[in-house]
Backbone as CSV, one residue per row, in Angstrom:
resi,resn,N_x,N_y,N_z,CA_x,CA_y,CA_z,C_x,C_y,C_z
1,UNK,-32.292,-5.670,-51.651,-33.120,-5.361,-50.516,-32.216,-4.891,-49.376
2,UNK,-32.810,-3.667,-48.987,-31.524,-2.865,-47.393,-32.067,-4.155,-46.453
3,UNK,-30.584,-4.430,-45.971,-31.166,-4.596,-44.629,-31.034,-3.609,-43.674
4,UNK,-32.199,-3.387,-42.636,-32.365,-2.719,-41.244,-31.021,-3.277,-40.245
5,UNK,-30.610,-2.539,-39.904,-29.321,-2.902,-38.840,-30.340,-2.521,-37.254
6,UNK,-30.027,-3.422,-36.795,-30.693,-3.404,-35.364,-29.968,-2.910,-34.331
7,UNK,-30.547,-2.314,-33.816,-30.142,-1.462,-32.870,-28.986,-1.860,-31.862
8,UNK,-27.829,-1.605,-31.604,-26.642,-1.986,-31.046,-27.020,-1.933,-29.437
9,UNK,-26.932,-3.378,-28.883,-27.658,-3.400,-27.248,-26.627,-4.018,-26.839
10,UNK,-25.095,-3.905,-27.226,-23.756,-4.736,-26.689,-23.637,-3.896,-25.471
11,UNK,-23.517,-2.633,-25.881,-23.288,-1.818,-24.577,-23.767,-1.668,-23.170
12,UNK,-24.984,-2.077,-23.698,-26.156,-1.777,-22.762,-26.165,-3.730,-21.834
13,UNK,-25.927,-4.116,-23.092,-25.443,-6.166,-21.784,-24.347,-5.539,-21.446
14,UNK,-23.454,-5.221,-21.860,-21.858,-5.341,-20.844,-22.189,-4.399,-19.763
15,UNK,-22.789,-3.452,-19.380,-22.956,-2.549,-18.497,-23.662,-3.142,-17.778
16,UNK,-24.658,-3.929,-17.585,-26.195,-4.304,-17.110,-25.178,-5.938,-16.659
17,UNK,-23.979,-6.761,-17.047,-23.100,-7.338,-16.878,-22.314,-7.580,-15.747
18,UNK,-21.505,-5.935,-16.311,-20.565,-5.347,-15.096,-21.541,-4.787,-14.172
19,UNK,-22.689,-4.458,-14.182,-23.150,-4.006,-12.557,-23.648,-5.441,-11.479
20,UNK,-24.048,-6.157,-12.546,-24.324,-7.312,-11.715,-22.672,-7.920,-10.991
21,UNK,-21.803,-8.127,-11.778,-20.853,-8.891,-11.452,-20.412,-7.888,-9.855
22,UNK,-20.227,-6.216,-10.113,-19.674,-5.555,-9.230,-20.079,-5.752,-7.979
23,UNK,-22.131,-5.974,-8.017,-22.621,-6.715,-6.768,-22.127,-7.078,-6.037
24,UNK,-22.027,-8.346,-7.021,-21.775,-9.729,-6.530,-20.469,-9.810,-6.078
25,UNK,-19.263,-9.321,-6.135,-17.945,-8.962,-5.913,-18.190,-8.263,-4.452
26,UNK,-18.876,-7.007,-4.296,-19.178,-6.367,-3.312,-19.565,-7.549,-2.407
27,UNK,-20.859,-7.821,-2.060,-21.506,-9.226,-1.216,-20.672,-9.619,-0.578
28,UNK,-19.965,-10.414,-1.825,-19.058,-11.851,-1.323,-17.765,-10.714,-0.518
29,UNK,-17.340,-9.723,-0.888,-16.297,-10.040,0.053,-16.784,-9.293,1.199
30,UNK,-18.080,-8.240,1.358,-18.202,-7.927,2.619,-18.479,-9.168,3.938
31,UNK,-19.529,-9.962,3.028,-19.518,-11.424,3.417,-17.844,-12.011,4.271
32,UNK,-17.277,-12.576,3.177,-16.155,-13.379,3.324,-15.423,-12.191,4.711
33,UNK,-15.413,-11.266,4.806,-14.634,-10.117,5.592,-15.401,-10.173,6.784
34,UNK,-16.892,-10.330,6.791,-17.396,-10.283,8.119,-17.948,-9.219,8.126
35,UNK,-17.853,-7.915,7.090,-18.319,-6.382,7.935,-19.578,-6.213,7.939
36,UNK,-20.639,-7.539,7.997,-21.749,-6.826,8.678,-21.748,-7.667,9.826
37,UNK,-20.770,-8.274,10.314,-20.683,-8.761,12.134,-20.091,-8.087,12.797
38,UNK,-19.500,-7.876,13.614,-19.181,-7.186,15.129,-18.286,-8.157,14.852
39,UNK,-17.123,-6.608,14.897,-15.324,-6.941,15.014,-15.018,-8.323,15.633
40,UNK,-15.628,-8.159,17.305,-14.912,-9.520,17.965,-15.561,-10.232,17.643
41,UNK,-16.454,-10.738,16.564,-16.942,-12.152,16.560,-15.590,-12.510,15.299
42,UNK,-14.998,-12.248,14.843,-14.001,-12.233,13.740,-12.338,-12.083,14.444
43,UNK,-12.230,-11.640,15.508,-11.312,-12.188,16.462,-11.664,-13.034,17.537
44,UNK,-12.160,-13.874,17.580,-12.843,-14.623,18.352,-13.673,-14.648,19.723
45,UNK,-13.927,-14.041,20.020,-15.358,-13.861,21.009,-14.958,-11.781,21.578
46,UNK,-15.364,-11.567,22.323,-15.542,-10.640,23.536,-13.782,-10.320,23.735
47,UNK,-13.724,-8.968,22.935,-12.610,-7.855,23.494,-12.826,-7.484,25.011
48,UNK,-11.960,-7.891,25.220,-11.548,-7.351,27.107,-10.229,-7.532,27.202
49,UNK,-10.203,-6.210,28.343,-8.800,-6.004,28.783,-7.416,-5.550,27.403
50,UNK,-6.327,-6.465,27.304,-5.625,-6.286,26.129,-5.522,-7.565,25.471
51,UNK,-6.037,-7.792,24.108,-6.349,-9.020,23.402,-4.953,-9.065,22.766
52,UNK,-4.790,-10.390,22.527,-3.703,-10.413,21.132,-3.565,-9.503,20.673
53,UNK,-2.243,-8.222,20.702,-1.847,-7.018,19.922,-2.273,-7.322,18.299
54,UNK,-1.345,-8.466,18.080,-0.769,-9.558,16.509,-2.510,-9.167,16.454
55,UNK,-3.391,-10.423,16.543,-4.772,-10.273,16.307,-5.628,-9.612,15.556
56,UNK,-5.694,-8.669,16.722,-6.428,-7.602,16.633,-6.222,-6.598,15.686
57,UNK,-4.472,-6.438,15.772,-4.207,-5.427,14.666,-4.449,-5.690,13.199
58,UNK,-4.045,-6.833,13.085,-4.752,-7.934,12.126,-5.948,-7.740,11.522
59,UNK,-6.911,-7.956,12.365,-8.376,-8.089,12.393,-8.709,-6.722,11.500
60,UNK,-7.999,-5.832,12.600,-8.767,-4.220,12.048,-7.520,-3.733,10.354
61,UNK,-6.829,-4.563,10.365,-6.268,-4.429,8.748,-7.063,-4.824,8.278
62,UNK,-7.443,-6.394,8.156,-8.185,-6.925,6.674,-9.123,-6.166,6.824
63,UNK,-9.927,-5.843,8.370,-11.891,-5.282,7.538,-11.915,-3.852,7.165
64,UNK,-10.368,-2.943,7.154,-10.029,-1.885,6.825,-10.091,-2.165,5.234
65,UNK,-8.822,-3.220,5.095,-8.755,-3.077,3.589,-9.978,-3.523,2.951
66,UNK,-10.609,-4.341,3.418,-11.629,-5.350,2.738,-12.899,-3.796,2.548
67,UNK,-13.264,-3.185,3.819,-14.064,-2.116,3.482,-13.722,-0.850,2.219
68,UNK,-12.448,-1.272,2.235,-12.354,0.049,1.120,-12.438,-0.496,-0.147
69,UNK,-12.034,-2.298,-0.154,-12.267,-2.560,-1.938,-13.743,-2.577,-1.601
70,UNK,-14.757,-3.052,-0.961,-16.411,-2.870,-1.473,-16.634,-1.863,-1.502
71,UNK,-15.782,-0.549,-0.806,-16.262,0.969,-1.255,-15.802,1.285,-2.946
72,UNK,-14.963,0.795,-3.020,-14.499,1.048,-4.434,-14.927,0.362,-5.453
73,UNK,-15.516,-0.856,-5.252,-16.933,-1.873,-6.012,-18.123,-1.008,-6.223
74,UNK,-18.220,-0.322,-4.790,-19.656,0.423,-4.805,-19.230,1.660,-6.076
75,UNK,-18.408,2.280,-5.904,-18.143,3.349,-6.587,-17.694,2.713,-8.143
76,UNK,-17.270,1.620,-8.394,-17.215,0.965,-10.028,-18.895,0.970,-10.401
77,UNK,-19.395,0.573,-9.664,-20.524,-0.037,-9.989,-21.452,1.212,-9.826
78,UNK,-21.506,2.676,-9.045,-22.282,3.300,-9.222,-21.917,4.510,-10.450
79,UNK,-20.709,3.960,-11.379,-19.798,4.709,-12.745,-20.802,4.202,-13.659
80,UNK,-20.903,2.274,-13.410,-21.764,1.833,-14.223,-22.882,1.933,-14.698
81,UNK,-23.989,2.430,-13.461,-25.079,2.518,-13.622,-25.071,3.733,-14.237
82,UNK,-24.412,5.124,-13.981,-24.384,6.302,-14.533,-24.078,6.155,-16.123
83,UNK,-23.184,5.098,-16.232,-23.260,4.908,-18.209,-24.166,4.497,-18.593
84,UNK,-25.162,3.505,-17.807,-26.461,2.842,-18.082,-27.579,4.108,-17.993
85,UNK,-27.416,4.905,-17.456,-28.726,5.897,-17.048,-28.415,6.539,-18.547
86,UNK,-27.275,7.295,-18.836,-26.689,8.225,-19.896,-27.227,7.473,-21.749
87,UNK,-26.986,5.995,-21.311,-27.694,5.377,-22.485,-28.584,5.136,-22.687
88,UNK,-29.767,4.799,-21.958,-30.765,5.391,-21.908,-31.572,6.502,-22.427
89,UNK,-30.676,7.724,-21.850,-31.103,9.082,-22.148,-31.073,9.437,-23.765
90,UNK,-29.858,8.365,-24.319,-29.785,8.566,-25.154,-28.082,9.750,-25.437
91,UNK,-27.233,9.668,-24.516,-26.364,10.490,-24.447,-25.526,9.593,-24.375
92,UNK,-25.063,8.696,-24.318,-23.891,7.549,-23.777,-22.886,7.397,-24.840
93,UNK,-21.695,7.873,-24.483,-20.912,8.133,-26.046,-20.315,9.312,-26.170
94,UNK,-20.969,10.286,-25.380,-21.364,11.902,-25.283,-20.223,12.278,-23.933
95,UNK,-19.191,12.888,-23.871,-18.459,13.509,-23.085,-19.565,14.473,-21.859
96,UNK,-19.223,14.114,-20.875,-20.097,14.796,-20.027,-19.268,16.210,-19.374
97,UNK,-18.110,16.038,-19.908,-17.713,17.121,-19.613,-17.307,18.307,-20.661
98,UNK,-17.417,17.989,-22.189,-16.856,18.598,-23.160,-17.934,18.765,-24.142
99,UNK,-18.287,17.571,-24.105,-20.255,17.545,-24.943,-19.390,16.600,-26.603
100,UNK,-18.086,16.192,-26.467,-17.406,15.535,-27.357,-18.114,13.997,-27.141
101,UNK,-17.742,13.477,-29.088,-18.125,11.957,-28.997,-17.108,11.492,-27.838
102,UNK,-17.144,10.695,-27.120,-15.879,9.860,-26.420,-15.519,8.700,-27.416
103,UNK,-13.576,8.653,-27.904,-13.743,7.423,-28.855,-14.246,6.138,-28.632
104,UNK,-14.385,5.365,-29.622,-14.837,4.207,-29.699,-14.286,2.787,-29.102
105,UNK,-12.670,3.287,-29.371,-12.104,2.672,-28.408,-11.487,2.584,-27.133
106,UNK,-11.993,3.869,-26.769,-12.398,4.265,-25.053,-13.081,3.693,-24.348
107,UNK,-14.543,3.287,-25.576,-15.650,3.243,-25.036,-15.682,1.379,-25.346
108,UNK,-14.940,1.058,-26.199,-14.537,-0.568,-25.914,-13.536,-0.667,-24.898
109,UNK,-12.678,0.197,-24.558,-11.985,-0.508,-23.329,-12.789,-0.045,-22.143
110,UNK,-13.457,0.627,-21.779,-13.610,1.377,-20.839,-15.505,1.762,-20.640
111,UNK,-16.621,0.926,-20.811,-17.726,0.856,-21.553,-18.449,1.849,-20.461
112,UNK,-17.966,1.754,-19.719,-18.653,3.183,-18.219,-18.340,4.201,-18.433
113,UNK,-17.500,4.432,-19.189,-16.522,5.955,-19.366,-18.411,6.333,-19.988
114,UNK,-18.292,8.078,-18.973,-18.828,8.884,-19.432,-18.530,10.398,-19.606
115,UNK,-17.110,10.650,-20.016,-16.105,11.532,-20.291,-14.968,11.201,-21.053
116,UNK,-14.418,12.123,-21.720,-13.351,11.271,-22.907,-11.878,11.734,-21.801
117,UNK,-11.024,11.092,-22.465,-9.824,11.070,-21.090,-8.801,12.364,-21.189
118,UNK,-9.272,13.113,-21.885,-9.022,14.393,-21.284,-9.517,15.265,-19.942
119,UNK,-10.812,15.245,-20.199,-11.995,15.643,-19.399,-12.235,14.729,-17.299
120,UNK,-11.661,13.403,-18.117,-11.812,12.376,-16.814,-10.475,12.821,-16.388
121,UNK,-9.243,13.111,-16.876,-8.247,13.180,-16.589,-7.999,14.732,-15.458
122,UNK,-8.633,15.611,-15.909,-8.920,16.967,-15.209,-9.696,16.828,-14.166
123,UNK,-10.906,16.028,-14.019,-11.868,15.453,-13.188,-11.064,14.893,-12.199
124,UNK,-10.106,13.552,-12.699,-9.618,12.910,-11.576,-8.367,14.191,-10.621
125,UNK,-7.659,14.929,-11.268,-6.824,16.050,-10.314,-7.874,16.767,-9.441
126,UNK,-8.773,16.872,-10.336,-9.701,17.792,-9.513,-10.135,17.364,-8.064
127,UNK,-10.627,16.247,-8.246,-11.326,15.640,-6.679,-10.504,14.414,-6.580
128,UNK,-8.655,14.843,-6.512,-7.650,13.663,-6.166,-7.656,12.926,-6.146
129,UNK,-7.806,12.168,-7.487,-7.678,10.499,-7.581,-6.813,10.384,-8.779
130,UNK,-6.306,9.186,-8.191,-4.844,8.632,-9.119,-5.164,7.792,-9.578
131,UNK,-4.689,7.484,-10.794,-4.836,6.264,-11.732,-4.105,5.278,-11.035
């Protein structure tokens, strides 16, 4: 007697996974950082005059750096949903730039990849981003 092999939905939890976790990563540290309060409540009350140089410069480092890892959460997490939309469609697997399978073990290390790393690799020179 065949058995029916059921439809492979690993991809589709680890994606649906990683977008939740990326959230939740996002939240907590805009949270923990403060950036939806007003700078001086995070250096301690009302900027006037010249505050603590040390401080302040301080202050505007971490919610600098802290804003760019939740920009870069936002941007993991909006890779994710784009592998989630693509599987769906029924394309997920599918090079979006070549129309190639992407390998298998691309697509186990890397389960958002929706380009094989040739294609992502030309992509990333293209609109300057470094590994």
């Amino acid at each position: 007697m065949a058995v029916r092999k059921q439809p492979d939905n690993a991809p589709e939890e680890r994606l649906e996974a990683d977008r939740r976790q990326l959230e939740l990563l996002a939240a907590q540290c805009g949270e923990e950082a403060g950036l939806h309060r007003p700078l001086n409540d995070g250096v301690g009350g009302l900027i006037t005059g010249i505050p603590e140089d040390t401080d302040l410069a301080q202050a505007l480092s971490d919610r600098q750096t802290t804003d760019l890892l939740v920009h870069l959460l936002d941007q993991n997490r909006e890779q994710v949903e784009r592998a989630l939309e693509r599987l769906r469609e029924g394309a997920y697997g599918i090079c979006e730039g070549c129309t190639r399978h992407i390998p298998s073990e691309r697509l186990k290390y890397q389960p958002a990849a929706t380009r094989c790393v040739e294609c992502q690799s030309q992509w990333d020179r293209l609109n300057g981003r470094t590994a």
